[in-house]
C-alpha positions as a printed Julia matrix, in Angstrom:
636×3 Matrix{Float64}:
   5.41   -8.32   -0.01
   4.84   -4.82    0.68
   2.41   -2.98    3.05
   1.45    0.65    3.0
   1.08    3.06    4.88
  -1.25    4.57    2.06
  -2.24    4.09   -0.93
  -2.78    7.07   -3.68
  -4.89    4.36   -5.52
  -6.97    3.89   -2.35
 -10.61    6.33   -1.87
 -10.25    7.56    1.4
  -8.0     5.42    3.4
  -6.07    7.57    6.24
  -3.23    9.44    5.21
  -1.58    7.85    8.29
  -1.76    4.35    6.82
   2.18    3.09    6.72
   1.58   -0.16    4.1
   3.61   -3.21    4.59
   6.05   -4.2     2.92
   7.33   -7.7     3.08
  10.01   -7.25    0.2
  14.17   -7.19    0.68
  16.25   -4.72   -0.23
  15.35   -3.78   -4.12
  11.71   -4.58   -4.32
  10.72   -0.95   -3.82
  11.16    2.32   -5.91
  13.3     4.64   -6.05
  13.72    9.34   -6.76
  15.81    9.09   -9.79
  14.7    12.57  -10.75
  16.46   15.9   -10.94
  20.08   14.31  -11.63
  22.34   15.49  -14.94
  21.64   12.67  -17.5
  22.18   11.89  -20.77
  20.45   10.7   -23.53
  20.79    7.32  -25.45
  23.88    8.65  -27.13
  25.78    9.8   -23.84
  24.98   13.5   -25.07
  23.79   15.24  -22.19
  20.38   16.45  -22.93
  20.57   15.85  -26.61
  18.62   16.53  -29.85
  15.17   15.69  -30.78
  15.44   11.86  -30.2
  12.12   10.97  -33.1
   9.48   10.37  -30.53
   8.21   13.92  -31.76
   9.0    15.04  -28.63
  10.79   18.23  -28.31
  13.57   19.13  -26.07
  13.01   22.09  -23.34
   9.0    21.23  -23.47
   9.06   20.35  -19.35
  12.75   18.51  -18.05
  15.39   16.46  -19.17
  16.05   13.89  -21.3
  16.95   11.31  -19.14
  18.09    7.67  -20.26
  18.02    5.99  -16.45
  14.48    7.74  -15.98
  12.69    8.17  -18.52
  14.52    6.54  -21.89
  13.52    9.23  -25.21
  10.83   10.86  -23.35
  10.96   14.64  -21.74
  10.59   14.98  -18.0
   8.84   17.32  -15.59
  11.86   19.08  -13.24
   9.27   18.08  -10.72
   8.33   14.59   -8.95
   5.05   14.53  -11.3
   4.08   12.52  -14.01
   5.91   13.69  -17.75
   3.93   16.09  -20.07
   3.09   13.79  -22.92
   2.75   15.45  -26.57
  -1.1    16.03  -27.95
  -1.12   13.51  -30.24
  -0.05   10.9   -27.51
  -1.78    7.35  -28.45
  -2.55    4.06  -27.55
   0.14    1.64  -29.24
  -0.7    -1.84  -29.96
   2.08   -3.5   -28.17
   2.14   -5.38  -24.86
   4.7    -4.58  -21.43
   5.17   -7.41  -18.69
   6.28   -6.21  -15.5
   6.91   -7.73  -12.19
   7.2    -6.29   -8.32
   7.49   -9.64   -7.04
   5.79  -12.8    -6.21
   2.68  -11.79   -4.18
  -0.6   -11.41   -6.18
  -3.04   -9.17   -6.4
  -5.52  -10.59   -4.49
  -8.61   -7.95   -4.12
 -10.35   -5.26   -6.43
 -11.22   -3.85   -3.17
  -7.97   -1.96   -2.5
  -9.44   -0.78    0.64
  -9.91   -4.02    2.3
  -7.59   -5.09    5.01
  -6.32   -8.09    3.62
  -5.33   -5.86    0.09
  -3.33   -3.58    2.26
   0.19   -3.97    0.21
   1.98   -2.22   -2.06
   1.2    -5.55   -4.56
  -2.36   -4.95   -4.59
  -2.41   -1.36   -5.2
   0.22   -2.31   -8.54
  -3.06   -3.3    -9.93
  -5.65   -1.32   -8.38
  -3.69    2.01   -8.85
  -3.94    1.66  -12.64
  -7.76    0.72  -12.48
  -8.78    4.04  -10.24
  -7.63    7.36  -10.31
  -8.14   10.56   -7.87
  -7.86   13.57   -6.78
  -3.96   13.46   -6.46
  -1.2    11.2    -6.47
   2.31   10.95   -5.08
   4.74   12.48   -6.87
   8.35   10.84   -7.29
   9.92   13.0    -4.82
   7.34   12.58   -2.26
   4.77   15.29   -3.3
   1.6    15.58   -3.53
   0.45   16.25   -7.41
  -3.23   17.52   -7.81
  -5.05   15.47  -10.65
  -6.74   17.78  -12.82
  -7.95   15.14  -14.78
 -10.03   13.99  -11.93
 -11.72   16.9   -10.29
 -10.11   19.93   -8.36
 -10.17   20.26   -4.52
  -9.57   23.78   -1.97
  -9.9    24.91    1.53
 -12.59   27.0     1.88
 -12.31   27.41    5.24
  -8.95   27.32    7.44
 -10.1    26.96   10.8
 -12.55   25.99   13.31
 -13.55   23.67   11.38
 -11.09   22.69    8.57
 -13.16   23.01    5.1
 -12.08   21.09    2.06
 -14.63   21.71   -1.08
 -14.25   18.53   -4.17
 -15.26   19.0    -7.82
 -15.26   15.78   -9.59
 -14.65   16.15  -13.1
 -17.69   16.5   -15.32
 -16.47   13.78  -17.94
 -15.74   11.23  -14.73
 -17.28    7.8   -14.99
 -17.25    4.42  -14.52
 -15.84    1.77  -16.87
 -20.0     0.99  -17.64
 -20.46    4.86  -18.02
 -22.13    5.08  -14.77
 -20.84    8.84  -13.5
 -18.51    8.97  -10.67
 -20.55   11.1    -7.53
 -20.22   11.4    -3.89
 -21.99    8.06   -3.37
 -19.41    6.28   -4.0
 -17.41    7.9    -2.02
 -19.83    8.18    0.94
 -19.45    4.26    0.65
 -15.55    4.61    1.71
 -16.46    6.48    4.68
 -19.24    4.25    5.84
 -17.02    1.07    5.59
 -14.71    2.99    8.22
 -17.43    4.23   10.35
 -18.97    1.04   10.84
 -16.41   -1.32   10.84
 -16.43   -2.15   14.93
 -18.38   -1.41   17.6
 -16.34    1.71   18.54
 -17.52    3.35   16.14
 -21.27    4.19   14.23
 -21.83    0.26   14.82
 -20.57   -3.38   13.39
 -22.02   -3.69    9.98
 -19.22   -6.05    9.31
 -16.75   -4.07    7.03
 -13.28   -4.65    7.21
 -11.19   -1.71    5.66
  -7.09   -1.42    6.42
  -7.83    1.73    8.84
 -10.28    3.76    9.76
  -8.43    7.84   10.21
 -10.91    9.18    7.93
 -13.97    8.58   10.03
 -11.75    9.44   12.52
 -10.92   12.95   11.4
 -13.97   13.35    9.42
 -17.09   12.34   11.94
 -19.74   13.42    9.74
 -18.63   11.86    6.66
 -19.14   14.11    3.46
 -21.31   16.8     3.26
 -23.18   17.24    0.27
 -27.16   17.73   -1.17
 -27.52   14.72   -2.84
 -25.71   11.53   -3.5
 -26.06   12.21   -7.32
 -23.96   15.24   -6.45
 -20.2    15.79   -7.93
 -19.57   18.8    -5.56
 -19.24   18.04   -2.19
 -16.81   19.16    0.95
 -15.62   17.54    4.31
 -15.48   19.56    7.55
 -12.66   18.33    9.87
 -13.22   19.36   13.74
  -9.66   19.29   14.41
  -7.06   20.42   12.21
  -5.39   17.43   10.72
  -1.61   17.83    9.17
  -2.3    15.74    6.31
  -5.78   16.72    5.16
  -4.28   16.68    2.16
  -4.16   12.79    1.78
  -7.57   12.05    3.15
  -9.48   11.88   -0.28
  -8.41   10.96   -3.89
 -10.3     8.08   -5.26
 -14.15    7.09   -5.32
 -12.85    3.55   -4.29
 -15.71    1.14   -5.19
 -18.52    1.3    -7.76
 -21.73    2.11   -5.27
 -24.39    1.45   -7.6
 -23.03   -2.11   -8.42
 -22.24   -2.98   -4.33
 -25.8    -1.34   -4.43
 -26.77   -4.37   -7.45
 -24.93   -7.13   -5.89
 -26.49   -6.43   -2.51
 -29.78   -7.02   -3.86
 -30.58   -3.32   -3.29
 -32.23   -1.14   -5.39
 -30.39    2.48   -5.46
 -32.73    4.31   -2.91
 -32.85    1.5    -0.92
 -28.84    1.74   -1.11
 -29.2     5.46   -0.55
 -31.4     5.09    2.66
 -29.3     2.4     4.13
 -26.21    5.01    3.72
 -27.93    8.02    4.47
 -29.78    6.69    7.9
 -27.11    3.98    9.12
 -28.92    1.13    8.67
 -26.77   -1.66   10.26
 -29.1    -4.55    9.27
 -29.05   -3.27    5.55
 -25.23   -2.01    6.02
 -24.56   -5.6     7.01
 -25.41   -6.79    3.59
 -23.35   -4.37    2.01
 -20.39   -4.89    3.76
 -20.37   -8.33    2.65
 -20.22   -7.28   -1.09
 -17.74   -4.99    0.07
 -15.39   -7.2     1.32
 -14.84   -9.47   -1.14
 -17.51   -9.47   -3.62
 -15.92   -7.38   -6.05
 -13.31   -9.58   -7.24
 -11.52  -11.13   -5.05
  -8.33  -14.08   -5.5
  -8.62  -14.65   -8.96
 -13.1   -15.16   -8.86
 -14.05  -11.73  -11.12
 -17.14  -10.51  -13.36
 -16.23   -8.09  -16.17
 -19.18   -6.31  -15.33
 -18.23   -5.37  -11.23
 -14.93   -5.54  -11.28
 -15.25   -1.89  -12.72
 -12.39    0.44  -13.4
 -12.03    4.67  -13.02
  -9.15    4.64  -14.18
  -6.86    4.11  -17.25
  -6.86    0.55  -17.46
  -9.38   -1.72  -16.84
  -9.2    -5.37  -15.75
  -8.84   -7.91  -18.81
  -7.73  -11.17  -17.03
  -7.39  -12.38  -13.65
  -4.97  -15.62  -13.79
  -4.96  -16.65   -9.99
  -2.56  -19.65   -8.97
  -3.16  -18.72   -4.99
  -2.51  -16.38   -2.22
   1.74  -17.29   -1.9
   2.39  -16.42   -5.56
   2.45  -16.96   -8.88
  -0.09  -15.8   -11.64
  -0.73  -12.78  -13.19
  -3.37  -10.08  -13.85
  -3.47   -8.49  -17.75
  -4.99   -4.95  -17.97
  -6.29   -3.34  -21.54
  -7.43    0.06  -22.09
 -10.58    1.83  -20.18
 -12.83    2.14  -23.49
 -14.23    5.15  -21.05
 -11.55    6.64  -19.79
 -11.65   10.59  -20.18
  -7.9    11.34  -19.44
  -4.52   10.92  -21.52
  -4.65    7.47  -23.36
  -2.82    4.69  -21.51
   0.5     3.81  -23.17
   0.21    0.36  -24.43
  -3.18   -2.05  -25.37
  -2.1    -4.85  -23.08
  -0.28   -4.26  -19.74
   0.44   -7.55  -17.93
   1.7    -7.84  -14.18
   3.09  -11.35  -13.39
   3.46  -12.55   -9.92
   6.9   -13.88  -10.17
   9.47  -14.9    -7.5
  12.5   -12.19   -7.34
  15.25  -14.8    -7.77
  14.21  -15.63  -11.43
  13.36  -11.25  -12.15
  16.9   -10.72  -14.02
  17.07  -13.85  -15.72
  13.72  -13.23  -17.23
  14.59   -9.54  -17.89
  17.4   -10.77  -20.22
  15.35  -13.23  -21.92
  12.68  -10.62  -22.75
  10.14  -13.11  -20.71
   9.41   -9.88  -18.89
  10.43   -6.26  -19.89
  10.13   -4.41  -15.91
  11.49   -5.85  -12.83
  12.08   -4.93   -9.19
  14.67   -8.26   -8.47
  15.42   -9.55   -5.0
  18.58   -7.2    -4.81
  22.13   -9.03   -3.35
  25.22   -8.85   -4.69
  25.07  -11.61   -7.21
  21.9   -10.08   -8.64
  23.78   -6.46   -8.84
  26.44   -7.76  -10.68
  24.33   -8.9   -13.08
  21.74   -6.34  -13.74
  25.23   -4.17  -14.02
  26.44   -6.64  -16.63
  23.1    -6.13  -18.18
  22.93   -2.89  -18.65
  26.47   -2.63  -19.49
  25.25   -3.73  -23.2
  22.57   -0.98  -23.3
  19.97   -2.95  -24.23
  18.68   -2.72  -20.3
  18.41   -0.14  -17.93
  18.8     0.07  -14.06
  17.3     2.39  -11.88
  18.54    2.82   -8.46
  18.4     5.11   -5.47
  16.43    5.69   -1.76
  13.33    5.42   -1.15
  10.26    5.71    1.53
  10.24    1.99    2.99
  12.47    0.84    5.78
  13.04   -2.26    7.25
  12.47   -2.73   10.87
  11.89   -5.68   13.78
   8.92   -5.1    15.96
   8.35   -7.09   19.46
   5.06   -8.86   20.02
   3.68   -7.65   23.47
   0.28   -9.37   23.27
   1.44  -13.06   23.76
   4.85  -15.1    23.8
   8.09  -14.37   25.68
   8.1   -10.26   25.55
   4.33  -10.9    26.77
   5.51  -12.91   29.47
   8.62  -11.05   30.46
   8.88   -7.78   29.07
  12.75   -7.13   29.79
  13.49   -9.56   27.37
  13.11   -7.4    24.28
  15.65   -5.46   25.79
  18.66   -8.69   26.13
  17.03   -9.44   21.81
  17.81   -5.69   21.16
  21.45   -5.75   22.41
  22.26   -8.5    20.65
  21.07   -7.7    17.43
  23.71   -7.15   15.2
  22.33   -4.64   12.75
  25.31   -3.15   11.55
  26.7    -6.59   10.17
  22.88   -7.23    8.74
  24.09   -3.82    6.96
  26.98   -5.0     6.34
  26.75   -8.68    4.79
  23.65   -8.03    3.19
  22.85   -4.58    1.82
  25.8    -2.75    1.61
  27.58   -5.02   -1.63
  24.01   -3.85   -3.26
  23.55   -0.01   -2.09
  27.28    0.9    -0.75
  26.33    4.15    0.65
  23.53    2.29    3.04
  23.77    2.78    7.01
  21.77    1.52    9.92
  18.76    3.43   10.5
  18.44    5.03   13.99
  15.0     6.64   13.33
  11.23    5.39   12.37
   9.76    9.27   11.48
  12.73   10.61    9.76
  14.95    8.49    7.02
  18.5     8.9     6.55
  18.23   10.2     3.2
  15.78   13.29    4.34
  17.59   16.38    4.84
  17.04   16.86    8.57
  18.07   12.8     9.43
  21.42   13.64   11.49
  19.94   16.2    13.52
  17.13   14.39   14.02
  18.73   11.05   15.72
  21.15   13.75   17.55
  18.08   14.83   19.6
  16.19   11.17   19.81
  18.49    8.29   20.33
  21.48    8.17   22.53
  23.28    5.26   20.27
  22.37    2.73   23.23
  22.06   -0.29   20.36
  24.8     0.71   18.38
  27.25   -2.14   19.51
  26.21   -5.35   20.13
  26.54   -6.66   23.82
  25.89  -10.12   23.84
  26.96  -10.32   27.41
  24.91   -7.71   28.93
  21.83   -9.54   26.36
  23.04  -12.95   28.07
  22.97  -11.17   32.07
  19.31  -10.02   31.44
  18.54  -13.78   30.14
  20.19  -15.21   33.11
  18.49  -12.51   35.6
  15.26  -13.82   34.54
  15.72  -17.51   34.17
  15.06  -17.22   30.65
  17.68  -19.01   29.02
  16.82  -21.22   26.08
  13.59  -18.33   25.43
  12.17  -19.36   21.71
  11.95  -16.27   19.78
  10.11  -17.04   16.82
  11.31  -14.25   13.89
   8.45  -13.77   11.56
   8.61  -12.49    8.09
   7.65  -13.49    4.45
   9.82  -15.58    3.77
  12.41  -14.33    1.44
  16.04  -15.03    1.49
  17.67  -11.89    2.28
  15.36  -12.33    5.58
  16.52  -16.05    6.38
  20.25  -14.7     5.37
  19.39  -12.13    8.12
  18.19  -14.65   10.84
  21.03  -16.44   10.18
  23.68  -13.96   11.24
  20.93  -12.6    14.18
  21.02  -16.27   15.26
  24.99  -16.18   15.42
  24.47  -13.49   18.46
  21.17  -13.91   19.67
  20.74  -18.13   19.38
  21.8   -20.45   22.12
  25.6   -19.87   21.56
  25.34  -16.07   21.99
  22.99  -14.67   24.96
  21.12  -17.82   24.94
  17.57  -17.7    22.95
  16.44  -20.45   20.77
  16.04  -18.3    17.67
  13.5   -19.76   15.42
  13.23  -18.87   11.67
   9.4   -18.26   11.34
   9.84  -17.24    7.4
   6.45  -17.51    5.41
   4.75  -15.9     2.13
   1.55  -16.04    3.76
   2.48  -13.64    6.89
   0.62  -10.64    5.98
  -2.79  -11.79    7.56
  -1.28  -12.88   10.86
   0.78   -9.96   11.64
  -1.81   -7.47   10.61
  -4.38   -9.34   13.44
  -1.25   -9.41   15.39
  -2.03  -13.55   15.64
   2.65  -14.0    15.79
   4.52  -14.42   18.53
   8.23  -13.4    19.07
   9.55  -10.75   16.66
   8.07   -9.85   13.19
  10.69   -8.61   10.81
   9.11   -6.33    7.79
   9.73   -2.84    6.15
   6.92   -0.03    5.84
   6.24    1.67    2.9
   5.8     5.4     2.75
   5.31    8.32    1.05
   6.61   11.38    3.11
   2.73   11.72    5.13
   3.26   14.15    8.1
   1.55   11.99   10.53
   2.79    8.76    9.15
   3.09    6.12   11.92
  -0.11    7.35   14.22
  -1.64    4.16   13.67
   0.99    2.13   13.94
   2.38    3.45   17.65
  -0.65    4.94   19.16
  -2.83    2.69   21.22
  -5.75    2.38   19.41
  -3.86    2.6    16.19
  -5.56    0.31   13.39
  -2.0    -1.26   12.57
  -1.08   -1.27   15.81
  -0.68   -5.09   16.16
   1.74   -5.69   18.82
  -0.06   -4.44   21.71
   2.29   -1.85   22.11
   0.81    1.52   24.5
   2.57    4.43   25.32
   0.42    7.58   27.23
   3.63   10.21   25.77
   2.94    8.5    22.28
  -0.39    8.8    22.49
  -0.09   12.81   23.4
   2.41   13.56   20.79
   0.62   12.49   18.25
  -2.14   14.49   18.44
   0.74   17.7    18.24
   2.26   16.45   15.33
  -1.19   16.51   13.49
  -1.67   19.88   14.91
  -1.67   22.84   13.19
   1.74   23.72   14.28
   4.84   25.06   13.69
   7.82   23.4    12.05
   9.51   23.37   15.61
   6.77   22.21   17.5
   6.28   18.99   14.98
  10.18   18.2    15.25
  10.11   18.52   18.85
   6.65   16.37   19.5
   8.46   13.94   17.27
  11.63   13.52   18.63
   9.41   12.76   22.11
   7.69   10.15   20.11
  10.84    8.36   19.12
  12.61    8.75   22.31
   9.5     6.91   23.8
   9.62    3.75   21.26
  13.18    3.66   22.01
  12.58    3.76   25.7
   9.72    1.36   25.52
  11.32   -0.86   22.84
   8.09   -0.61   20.4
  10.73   -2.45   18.08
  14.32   -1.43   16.47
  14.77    0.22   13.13
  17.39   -1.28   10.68
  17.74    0.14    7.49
  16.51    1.94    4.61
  15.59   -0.08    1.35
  17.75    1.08   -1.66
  15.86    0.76   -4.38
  16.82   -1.27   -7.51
  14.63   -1.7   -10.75
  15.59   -2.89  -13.88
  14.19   -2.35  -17.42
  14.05   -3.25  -21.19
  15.86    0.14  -22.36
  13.93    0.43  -25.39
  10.8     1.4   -22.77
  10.16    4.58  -22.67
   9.23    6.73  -19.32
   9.93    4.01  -16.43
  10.51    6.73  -13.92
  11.81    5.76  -10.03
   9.65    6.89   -7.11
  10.74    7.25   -3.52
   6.8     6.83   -2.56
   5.16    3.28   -1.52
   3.48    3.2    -4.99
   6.67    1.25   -6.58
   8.05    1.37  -10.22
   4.25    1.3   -11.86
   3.19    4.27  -10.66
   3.15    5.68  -13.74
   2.36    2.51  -15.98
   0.22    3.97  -17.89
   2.22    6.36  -19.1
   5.14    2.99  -20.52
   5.7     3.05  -24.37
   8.61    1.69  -26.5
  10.14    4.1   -28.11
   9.4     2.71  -31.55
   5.75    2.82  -31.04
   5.74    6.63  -30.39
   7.97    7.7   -33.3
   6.57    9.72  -36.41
């Protein structure tokens, strides 16, 4: 599973939301952009291939990106032809075994990169993440534009005239005034407790007074920010939920909705945050007529076989979509563990996969596409894996030095090694959290923030601190979700760490179903996860900061804290790099958790599909899903 730090499918989640991700090595996307390819012939950038495309009209042709279709030279989304149409064909993909498990991409417990697979293709925004990390501006939502630079920040939003709901309903600041009152009174620190739970709460955070507008009908509107903000950027894209259906299902009639948002009713709010929670659609229980979709796709068929896995969720065409047709009429996501992805791939069972990556399954998908009827995709991308320390309860609660004797006996560079190298060859360990080793600036970076004090394991010095304390035989519990490049990775931890190494009874705490615990921080021990990003500025503020939202390991550092608020500053270039090399230098000192590697990103695809594009952002191999079409079904 995979957890974000944002979502582009999301309404106004904070840009500063890292998602989890739960997957190994190979569940998450990948650039693939910008590199000399060659068509399906091997000629490098060759003829008119009979899509009725025509070469030059935006890119490259480019057979590991985008199979007989024309790309941008940018990270954004390829410039289809006019007469682009729905084809009556169907595409099965898979990102793994967790389902979607909430319409309500917003809500906590939907905070993965699995949910927003779905949700992303049943909203759309004012932007989205390109596959190099950039922002794209939607045009065929609405438009945005600062209006005013400073004191305060001034963002004015035009929603697209021809924007509306799946029932025709039009799209208007309501509905997005509903995001910002599920932040704003979602605890007691804030407005009040109406009893929303959304993933985060930065945008009330930044954005105190909500949205500024004359009337909730309106579809011009603005936000004023007090404080600059580095990613204002990211704040809004989609109108999240339908209002005037939470509205219906609430047993509220629309100006009794209105006054209830426009006053801060808490008694009234309290009813609608229990709609908003999970009476949209939620595991598998759905009505056609709520579950409504701004986007391309709309939701056809919710197959729910429980939270773990299994299942699968089949989209068809938004008869009121305004934008670009979506690519095919039936677009089915199936919940599917990784270990069966290539076998399924071969036998055409499903046509997209992101495979639990080792070196068996490389060989393979190498065999595969070695016949060129399949394609794989490979490269870095925005999600890293890490192990955090939980500082709340259990043994680093208790006695705080021992997350130091666990971090010298970690053995990350034979993790590297055993397990991720024979799949990515070029893959390190990571010595950073705010900086990957791909990004340009990586080396420099770690030069100025780490002093390579975990770069050899020491079990006896790990074994000293055990003994120093009386701590010997310490159970360390190592969460995670369960998958079996994670037990592989406890195994070989356990070879250094366990009872004959420094002396802890290492305990493989492996489960599908960790997401809700380590969000609510209800673990103990370690938790072992990646993050999925896509290049925010002030990405891991509410992860390391205090009173961080995903900040579930008690963790509380006062120079963390302050350097945050630099690096969302209005600042320059040097001022951010400096503020964040404090900020790592503290999480190293303080032992927040330790960084391992960078996910290489592996997808594999049915070759006669055309524009399956890698992404380095969180929003995985169907970012673009609507845009999928077989070659055949596009040709004149």
């Amino acid at each position: 599973m995979k957890l974000r730090k944002l979502s582009a499918a999301a309404a106004i989640l904070a840009s500063s939301a890292l998602v989890l991700s739960g997957c190994t090595p190979g569940d998450d996307d990948d650039t693939g952009n910008g590199d000399e390819v060659t068509d399906e012939n091997g000629d490098e950038n060759g003829e008119e291939d009979g899509t009725g495309v025509e070469e030059g009209t935006g890119g490259e042709y480019d057979q590991e990106g985008a199979l007989y279709t024309v790309i941008p030279d940018s990270g954004a989304r390829a410039e289809l032809p006019e007469n682009f149409e729905t084809a009556e064909d169907t595409i099965i993909a898979s990102t793994g075994a967790v389902p979607f498990i909430n319409v309500n991409n917003d809500h906590a417990g939907a905070n993965s990169v699995n949910n927003s697979v779905v949700a992303g293709r049943m909203g759309s925004g004012f932007w989205y993440f390109g596959t190099d990390l950039s922002i794209v501006p939607n045009d065929e939502f609405g438009t945005y534009e600062v209006t005013n630079e400073e004191d305060p920040l001034v963002i004015e939003y035009s929603i697209n005239e021809e924007a509306i709901w799946s029932d025709e309903t039009p799209i208007t600041v309501r509905d997005y005034q509903l995001g910002w009152i599920s932040q704003a009174y979602s605890s007691e620190d804030h407005e009040g407790d109406a009893g929303f739970n959304p993933s985060g709460a930065s945008f009330y955070s930044y954005v105190p007074e909500g949205f500024q507008y004359d009337s909730l009908d309106d579809t011009d509107f603005s936000i004023e920010l007090p404080d600059y903000y580095a990613d204002w950027e990211l704040l809004v894209s989609g109108p999240g939920l339908p209002s005037h259906i939470v509205a219906e299902q609430a047993g509220l009639s629309l100006e009794e909705f209105d006054a209830a948002i426009d006053e801060g009713d808490v008694a009234v709010l309290e009813e609608i945050a229990e709609v908003w929670n999970e009476g949209m659609g939620h595991a598998g229980d759905w009505d056609p007529d709520i579950a409504l979709s701004s986007g391309p796709y709309q939701l056809a068929d919710w197959n729910w076989q429980g939270e773990e896995s299994g299942g699968s969720v089949t989209l068809e065409p938004n008869p009121n979509w305004w934008g670009t047709p979506p690519g095919v009429d039936t677009l089915i996501f199936t919940f599917e563990d990784e270990s069966t992805h290539v076998q399924a791939l071969e036998n055409y069972d499903i046509h997209i996969i992101e495979p639990q990556a080792d070196e068996d399954v490389r060989l393979n998908l190498d065999s595969l596409a070695e016949t060129g009827e399949f394609v794989v995709h490979e490269g870095d991308q925005a999600t890293w894996e890490h192990i955090d320390f939980q500082y709340q309860q259990g043994p680093f609660a208790e006695t705080p030095e021992l997350a130091e004797a666990f971090a010298l006996c970690l053995p990350r560079e034979e993790i590297v090694d055993q397990l991720i190298v024979p799949v990515f060859e070029d893959a390190e360990v990571l010595n950073a959290r705010e900086v990957l080793s791909f990004e340009e600036n990586y080396d420099d970076f770690v030069a100025e923030s780490y002093d390579g004090r975990y770069d050899e394991v020491d079990v006896e010095a790990a074994a000293a601190i055990l003994e120093e304390h009386d701590a010997v035989g310490t159970t360390v519990e190592i969460n995670h979700f369960g998958q079996p490049r994670r037990h592989a990775a406890v195994e070989i931890i356990n070879t250094y760490c366990g009872e004959e190494g420094a002396g802890f009874d290492i305990v493989d705490a492996g489960d599908p179903d960790f997401s809700a615990a380590l969000l609510d921080g209800e673990w103990s021990g370690v938790a072992m996860f990646a993050w999925a990003g896509s290049g925010q500025i002030v990405s891991g503020l509410n992860i390391y900061s205090s009173g961080g939202a995903q900040n579930a390991t008690g963790f509380a550092s006062d120079t963390v804290d302050e350097q945050w608020g630099v690096v969302a500053d209005n600042v320059s270039d040097e001022e951010r790099f400096d503020a964040l090399v404090q900020i790592e230098q503290a999480l190293w000192d303080d032992l927040h958790g330790i960084p391992m590697y960078v996910h290489p990103g592996i997808v594999a695809s049915d070759a006669s599909i055309a524009n399956v594009r890698l992404t380095a952002a969180q929003t995985a191999i169907p970012w673009n899903a609507e845009q999928w079409q077989r070659a055949e079904a596009t040709a004149e």
